[in-house]
N, C-alpha and C positions, 0 to 999 in steps of 0.2 A: 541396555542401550545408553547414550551418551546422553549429558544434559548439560554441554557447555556450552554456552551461548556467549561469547564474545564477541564484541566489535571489533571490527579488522581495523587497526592502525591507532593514531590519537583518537579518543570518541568526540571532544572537541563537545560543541552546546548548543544546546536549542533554547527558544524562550521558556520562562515557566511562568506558571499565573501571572502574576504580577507583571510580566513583562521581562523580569532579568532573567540574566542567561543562568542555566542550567545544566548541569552535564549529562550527557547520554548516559541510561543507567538502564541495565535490564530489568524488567520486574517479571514477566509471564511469557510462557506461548498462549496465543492468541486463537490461530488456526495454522490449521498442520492439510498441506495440500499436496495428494501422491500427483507422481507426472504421469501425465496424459500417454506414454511411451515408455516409460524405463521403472519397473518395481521396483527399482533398490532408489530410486531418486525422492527425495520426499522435501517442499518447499515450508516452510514455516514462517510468520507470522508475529511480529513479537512485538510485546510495548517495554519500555520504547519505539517508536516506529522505525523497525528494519526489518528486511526478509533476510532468513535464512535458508543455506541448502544442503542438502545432506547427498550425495552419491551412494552410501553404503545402507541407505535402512534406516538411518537414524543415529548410527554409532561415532556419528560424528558430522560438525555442522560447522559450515565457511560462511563468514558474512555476505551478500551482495551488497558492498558498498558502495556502489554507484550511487542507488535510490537513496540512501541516507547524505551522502555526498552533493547531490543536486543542487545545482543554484539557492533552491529556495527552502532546502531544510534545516538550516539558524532557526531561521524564519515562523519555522512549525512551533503550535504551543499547544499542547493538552487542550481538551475539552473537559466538561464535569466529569467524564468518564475514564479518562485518562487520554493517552496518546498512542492506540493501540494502530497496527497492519490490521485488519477484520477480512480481508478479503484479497482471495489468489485465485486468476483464471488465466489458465495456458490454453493459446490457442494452438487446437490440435492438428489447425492445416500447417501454423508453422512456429515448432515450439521453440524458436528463440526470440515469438511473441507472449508476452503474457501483459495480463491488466493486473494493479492491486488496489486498492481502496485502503484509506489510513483516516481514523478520524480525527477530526478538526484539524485535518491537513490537504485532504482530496483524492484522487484518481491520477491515477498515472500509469503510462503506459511504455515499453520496453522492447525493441526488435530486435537487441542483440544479447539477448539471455542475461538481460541485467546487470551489462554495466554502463549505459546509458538509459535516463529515464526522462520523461518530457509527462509533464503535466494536462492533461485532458477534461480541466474542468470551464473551460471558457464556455459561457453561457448560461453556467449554474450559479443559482444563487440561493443562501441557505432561507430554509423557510423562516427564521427565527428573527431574521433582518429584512424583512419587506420591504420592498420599493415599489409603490403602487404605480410608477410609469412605467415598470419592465415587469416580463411575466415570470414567477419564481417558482420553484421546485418545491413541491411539499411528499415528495416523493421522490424516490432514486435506490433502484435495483439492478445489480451487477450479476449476469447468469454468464453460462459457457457459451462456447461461439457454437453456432451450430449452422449449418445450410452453405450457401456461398459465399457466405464474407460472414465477417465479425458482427455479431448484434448482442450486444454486452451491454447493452443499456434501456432502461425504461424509466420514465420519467412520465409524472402525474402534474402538470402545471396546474397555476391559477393567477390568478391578478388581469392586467388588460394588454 
């Protein structure tokens, strides 16, 4: 099976700790997600944060650089953990929806098979930066869609 993981075009930079820029650099796959419809399709997961996609199995993988391309992915800077994709759900009423999760960067979500992405995190706020006059997240789970619409989300608040 293949294991090359490139970024499509200039990788261009994100922030790093510190704040300066950084170049896109692949370290790992993350999560490896088959499609909801097609066994030879397989979605990946990678830190750096980008998705990747394979049509054959695996034996070969094309960026979706759209979600790395996004307005606000300069922007994105690591966590303690690094700056991984963790999370891919294709919705299976219509798969040129999917959701992905990236940490210390958010949720975002995609209607046309990833190459436009639009951020879905308005409302959340991380539990680690408190703000006792809004109510904040100290939870947030990402499952498949299931029933008649999308419920891809759960969330444990607290504060007032």
């Amino acid at each position: 099976m293949g294991n090359k993981f490139a970024y499509d075009g200039v990788a261009g930079t994100h922030q790093w700790y510190d704040g300066t820029a950084h170049p896109w650099e692949f370290k790992r796959v993350w999560h490896l997600e088959p499609s909801v419809a097609d066994p030879d399709v397989v979605f990946a997961g990678v830190e750096d944060a980008a998705l990747f996609r394979s049509s054959d199995g695996g034996a070969n993988w094309e960026e979706l650089a759209g979600l790395r391309g996004h307005g606000t992915g300069p922007r994105w800077q690591p966590g303690a953990g690094g700056m991984c994709l963790h999370t891919i759900i294709q919705d299976p009423a219509n798969l040129e929806r999917m959701y992905i999760a990236i940490s210390a960067a958010g949720a975002f979500r995609t209607d046309d098979g990833g190459r436009n992405w639009k951020p879905i995190n308005k409302g959340l706020v991380s539990n680690f930066m408190p703000d006792p006059r809004r109510r904040w997240v100290t939870a947030f789970t990402m499952w498949p869609c299931t029933g008649r619409g999308p419920k891809c989300f759960s969330c444990r608040s607290t504060g007032t």
